[in-house]
C-alpha positions in Angstrom: -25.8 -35.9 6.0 -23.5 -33.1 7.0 -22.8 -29.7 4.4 -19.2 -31.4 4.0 -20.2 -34.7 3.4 -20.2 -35.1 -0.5 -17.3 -36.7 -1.4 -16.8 -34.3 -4.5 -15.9 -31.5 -2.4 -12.9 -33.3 -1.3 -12.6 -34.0 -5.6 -8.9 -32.1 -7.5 -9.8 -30.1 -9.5 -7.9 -26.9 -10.8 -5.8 -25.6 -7.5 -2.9 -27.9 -6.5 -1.4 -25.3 -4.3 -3.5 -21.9 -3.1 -0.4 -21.1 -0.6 2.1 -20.0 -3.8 -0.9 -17.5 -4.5 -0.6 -15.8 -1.5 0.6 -12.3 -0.4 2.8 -14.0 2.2 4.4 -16.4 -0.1 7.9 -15.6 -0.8 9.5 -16.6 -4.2 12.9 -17.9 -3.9 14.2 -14.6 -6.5 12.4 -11.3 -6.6 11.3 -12.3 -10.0 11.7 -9.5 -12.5 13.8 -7.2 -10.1 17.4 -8.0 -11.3 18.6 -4.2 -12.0 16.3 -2.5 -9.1 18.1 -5.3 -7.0 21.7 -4.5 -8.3 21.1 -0.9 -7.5 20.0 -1.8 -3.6 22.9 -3.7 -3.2 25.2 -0.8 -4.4 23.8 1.3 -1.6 23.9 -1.0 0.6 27.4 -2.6 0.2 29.3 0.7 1.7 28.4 -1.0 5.2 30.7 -4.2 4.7 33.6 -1.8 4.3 32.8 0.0 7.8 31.3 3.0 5.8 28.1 4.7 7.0 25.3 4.7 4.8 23.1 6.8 3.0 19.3 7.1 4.3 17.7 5.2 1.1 14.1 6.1 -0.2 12.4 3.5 -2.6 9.2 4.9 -4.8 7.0 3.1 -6.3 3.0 1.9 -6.5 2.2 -0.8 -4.4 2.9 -4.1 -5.4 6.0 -3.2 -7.7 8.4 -4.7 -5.1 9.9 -2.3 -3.0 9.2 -4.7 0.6 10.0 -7.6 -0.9 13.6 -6.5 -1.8 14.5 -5.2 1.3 13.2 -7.9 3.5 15.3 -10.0 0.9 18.1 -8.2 1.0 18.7 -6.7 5.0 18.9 -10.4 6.5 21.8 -11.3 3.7 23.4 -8.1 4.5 23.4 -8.7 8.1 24.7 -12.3 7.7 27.4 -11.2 5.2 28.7 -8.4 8.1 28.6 -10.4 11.2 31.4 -12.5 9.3 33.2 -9.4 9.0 32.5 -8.8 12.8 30.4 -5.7 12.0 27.1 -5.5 14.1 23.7 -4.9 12.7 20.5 -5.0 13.8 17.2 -4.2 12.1 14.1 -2.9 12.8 11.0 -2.5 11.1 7.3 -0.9 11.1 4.8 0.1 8.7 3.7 3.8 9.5 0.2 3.2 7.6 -1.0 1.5 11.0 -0.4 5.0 12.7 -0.2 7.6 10.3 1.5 10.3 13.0 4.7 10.6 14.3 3.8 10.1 17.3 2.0 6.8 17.1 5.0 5.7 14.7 7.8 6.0 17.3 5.5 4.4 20.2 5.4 1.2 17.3 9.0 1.3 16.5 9.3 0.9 20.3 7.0 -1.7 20.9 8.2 -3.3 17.7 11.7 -3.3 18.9 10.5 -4.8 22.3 8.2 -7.8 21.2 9.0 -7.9 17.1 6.5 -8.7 14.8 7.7 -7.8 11.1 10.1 -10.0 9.4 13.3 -8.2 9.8 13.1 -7.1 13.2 16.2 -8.3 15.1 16.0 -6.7 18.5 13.6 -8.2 21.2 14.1 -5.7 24.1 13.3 -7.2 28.0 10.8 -4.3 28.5 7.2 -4.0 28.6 5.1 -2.6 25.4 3.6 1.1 26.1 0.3 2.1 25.6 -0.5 3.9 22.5 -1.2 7.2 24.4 -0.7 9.0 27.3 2.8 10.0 27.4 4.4 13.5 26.7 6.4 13.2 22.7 9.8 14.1 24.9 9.2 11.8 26.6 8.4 8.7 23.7 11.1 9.7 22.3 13.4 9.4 25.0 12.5 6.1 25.3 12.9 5.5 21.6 16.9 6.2 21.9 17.2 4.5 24.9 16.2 1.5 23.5 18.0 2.7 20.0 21.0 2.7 22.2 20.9 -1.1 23.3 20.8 -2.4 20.0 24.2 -3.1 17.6 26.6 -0.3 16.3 24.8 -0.3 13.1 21.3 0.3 12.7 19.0 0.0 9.5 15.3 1.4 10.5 12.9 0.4 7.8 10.3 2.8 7.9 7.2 1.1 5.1 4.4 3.3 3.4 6.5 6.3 5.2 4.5 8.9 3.1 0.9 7.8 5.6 2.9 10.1 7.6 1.6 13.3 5.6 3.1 16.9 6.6 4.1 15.4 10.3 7.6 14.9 10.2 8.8 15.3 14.0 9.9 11.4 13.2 12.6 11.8 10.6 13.7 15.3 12.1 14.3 13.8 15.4 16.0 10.5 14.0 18.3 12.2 11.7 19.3 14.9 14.6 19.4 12.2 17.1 23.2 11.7 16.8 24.2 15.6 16.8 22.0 15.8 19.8 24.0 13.0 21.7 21.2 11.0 22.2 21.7 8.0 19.8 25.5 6.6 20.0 24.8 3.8 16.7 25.1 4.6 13.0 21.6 5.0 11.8 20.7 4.4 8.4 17.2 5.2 7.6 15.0 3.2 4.3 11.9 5.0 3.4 9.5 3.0 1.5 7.0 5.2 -0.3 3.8 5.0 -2.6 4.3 8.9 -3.0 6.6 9.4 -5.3 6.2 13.2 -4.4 6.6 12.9 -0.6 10.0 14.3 -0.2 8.4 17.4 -1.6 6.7 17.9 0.8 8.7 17.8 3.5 9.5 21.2 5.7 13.1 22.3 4.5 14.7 21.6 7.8 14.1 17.6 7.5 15.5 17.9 3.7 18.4 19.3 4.9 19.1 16.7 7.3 17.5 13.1 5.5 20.3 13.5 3.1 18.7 10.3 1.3 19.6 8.8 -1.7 16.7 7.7 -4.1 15.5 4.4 -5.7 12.6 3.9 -7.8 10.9 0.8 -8.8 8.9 1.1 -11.8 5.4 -0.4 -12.4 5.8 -4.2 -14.0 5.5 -4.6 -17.7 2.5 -6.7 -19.1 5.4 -9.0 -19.9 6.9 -9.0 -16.9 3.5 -9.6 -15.1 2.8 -12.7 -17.9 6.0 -14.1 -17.1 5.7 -13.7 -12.5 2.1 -15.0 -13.1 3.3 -18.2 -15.7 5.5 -19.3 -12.9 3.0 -19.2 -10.0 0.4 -20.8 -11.8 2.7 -23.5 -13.1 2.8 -24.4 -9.1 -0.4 -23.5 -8.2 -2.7 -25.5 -10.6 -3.0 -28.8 -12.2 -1.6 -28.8 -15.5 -4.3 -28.0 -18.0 -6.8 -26.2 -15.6 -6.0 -22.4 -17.4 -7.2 -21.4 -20.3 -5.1 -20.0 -23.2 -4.9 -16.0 -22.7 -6.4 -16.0 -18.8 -2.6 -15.3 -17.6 -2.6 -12.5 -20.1 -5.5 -11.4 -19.4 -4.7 -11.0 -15.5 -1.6 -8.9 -16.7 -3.5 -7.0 -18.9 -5.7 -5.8 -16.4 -3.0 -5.4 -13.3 -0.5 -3.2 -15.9 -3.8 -1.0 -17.0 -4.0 0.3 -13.6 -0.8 0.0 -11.6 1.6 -2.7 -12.7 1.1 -4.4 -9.7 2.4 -8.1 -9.0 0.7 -8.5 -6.1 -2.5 -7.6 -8.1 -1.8 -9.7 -10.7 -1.6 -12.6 -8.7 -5.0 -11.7 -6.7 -6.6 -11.5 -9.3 -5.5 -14.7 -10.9 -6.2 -16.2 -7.1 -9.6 -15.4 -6.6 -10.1 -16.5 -10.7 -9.3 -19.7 -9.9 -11.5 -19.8 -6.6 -14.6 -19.1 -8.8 -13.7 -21.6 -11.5 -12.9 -24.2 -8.7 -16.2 -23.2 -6.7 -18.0 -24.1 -10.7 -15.9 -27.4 -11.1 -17.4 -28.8 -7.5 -21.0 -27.9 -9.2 -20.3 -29.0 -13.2 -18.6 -32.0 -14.3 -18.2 -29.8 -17.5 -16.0 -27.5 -16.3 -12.1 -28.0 -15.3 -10.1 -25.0 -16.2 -9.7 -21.3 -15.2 -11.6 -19.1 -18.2 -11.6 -15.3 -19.2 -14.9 -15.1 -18.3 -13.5 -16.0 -14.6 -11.3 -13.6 -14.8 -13.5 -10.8 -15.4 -15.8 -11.8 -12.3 -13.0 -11.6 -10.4 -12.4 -8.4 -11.4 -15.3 -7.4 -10.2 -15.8 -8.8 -6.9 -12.3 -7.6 -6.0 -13.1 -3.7 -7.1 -16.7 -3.9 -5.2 -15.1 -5.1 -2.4 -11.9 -3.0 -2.2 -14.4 -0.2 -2.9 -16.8 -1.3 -0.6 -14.3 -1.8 2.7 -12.7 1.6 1.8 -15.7 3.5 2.1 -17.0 2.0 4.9 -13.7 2.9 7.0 -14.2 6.9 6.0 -14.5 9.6 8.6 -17.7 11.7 7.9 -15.8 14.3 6.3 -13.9 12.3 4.1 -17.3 10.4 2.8 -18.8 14.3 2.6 -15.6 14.8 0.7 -15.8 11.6 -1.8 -20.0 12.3 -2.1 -18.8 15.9 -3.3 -16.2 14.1 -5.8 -18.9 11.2 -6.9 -21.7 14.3 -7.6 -18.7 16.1 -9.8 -18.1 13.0 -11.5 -21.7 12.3 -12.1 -22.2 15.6 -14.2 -19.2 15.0 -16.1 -17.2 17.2 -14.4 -14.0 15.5 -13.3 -11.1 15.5 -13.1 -11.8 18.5 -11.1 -9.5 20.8 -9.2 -9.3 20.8 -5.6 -11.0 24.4 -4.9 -14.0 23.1 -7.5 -14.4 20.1 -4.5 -13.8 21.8 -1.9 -17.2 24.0 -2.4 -19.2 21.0 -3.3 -17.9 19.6 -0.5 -18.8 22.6 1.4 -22.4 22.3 0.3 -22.8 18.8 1.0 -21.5 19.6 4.6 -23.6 22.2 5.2 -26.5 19.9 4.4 -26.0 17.5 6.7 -25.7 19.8 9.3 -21.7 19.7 9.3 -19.6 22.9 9.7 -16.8 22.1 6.8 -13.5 21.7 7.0 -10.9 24.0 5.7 -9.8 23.7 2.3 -6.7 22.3 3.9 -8.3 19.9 6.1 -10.6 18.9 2.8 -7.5 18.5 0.8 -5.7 16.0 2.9 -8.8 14.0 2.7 -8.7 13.8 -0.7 -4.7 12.9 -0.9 -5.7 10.1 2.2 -8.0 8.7 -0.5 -5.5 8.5 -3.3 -3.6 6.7 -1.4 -6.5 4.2 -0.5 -7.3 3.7 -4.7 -10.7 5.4 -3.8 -10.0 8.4 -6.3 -6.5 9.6 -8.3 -4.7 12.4 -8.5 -4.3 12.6 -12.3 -1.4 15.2 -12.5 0.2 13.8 -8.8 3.1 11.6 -11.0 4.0 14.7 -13.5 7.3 15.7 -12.3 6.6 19.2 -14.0 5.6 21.9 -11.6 2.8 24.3 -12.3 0.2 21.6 -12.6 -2.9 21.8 -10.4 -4.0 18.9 -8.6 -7.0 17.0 -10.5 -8.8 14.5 -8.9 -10.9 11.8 -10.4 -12.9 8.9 -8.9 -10.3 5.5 -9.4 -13.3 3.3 -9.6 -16.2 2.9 -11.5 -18.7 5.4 -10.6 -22.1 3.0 -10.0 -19.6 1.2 -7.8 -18.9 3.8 -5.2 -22.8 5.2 -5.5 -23.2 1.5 -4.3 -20.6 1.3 -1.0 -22.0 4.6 -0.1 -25.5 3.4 -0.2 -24.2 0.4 1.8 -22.1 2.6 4.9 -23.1 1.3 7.6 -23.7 4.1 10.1 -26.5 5.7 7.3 -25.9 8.7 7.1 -25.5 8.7 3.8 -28.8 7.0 2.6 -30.5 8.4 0.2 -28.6 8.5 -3.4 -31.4 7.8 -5.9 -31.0 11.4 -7.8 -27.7 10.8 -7.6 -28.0 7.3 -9.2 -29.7 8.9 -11.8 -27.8 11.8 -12.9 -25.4 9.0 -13.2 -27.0 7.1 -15.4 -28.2 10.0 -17.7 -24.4 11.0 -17.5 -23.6 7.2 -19.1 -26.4 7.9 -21.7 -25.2 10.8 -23.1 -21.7 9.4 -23.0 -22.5 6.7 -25.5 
């Protein structure tokens, strides 16, 4: 007999439908979105009247919604103006997948010559170019030229923007590119950040030209996470297979940390993938428990953790080892010059010059963005507030993924583990 020969594989059990559990899947409404969406469209509606529009920025955490609007809303703007015999195209990358400038305008260029993203209208008879190799003048020559072919009106949706750090050669040259006569089309730039600091820290002479208009989307209420995830389930499972309080639970758990949907719903996911995987073994069990949820938890942090750490630099695990050590005497949320000589120390051990305190701190920002470690004071709009970083994880977790790295390096954190666990003790 075969491993997928018992006929109780093939059994229904709890999931009717995994696909509506999906990060692809795509509700009919942005559920819970109706006054960020009302907003968007305000911005957005100057273009049906033949106005030019503002460069829009949306903030907020990941998951809250910010993609999801504007792939819903672009295409219906674009419909809505070609009736009106106003031309639009739209074009779309996620800067996370190149984190420079440079490697940003070389995607917008292939993106805009065999499209890949969802909103991407043009699809320009030209061959891709090769990711390096070619003077910036010269990129972003090409850039405009192909700028150029597209409609009158141009919407450039620029996702996870702030991956782009302190270079900003991007935005400067697309919002000089008409005073410098080399792009003919109204350009309207949408910024989609996680920062919600980023235009801070942008060099004056890109502020003075971005001229944006901001829109933030909030982190979802538990209630507003209870009633996305009631829906899903509702189509996902059979009716009967959840437990009373495991969608509350899920919410619970994704408003504790960032309010995200898209957490939410993963965590619900791979809840019901365990209780499924028990039903195939039981003929007690049939429906989604807390207890489910929990594991889930769990498995998703590990391994969230776990891929994170194994995609660091050197430096940046020297960086996170310094942070781990800090938070395994107690000491964090520390501030970034109390790392940075850790982090010198641990360098210098493994026979690393350091980095500069600079160079160190851009690490540590890179893996605030990655949900490795948080900035505790980064969301305080107040100024005069030092940057304090803590890890985002549990702590025996990360001592874990860096025990597991796989080019071992990093392979020997038993004292480590320990001052750990006499940290725990003395905290209960």
């Amino acid at each position: 007999m075969g491993y997928f020969d018992d006929d109780g594989f093939l059994d229904e059990y709890i999931i009717k439908d995994r696909s509506v559990l999906k990060p692809e899947y795509k509700p009919k409404k942005l559920e819970e979105r109706d006054e960020e969406l009302e907003e968007y469209v305000k911005l957005l509606r100057p273009l049906l009247k033949g106005w030019d529009l503002d460069n829009i920025f949306l903030y907020g955490h990941s998951g809250v919604g910010k993609t999801v609007a504007t792939r819903t809303l672009l295409p219906d703007l674009r419909g809505t103006a070609e009736e009106q015999d106003i031309d639009v195209d739209l074009l779309e990358i996620n800067c996370s997948s190149a984190n420079t400038s440079y490697q940003s305008t070389i995607e917008l260029i292939n993106e805009a010559r065999n499209p890949e993203y969802p909103l991407t209208t043009l699809d320009l008879d030209k061959p891709e170019l090769s990711k390096t190799g070619y003077p910036a003048e010269q990129v972003y020559d090409e850039l405009f030229d192909d700028l150029n072919e597209a409609a009158d009106n141009i919407i450039l949706v620029l996702d996870e923007v702030n991956t782009l750090g302190s270079d900003s050669e991007l935005l400067y040259q697309l919002t000089r590119a008409q005073t410098m006569h080399k792009l003919d089309a109204e350009l309207c730039i949408i910024g989609i950040s996680n920062d919600f600091n980023f235009r801070d820290d942008l060099p004056a002479r890109v502020k003075d030209t971005l001229c944006e208009t901001e829109l933030h989307f909030p982190a979802y209420e538990q209630s507003d996470l209870i009633s996305i995830l009631s829906r899903r389930a509702e189509q996902a499972f059979y009716e009967g297979t959840t437990e009373t309080g495991v969608i509350e639970l899920c919410a619970a758990l994704a408003s504790r940390d960032r309010g995200s949907a898209r957490q939410a719903i993963r965590l619900l996911r791979k809840a019901a993938e365990l209780a499924e995987n028990e039903a195939v073994e039981s003929d007690d069990l049939d429906c989604i428990e807390e207890q489910h949820v929990r594991d889930a938890e769990e498995i998703i942090e590990r391994k969230l953790v776990t891929t994170g750490i194994r995609k660091l630099t050197t430096h940046r695990k020297y960086v996170l080892l310094a942070v781990t050590n800090l938070a395994a005497q107690g000491k964090t949320p520390a501030q970034t010059r109390d790392i940075y000589e850790y982090y010198k120390t641990v360098a210098q051990e493994f026979g690393r010059d350091p980095l500069t305190r600079r160079g160190a701190h851009e690490h540590l920002l890179e893996m605030c963005d990655n949900g490795i470690l948080k900035n505790v004071n980064r969301d305080q709009r107040g100024r005069g507030r030092p940057n304090k970083y803590k890890l985002d994880t549990p702590l025996e977790t990360v001592i874990d993924a860096l025990e597991q790295e796989e080019d071992g390096e990093i392979d020997d954190l038993d004292n480590l583990r320990e001052q750990a666990n006499r940290q725990m003790t003395l905290g209960e």
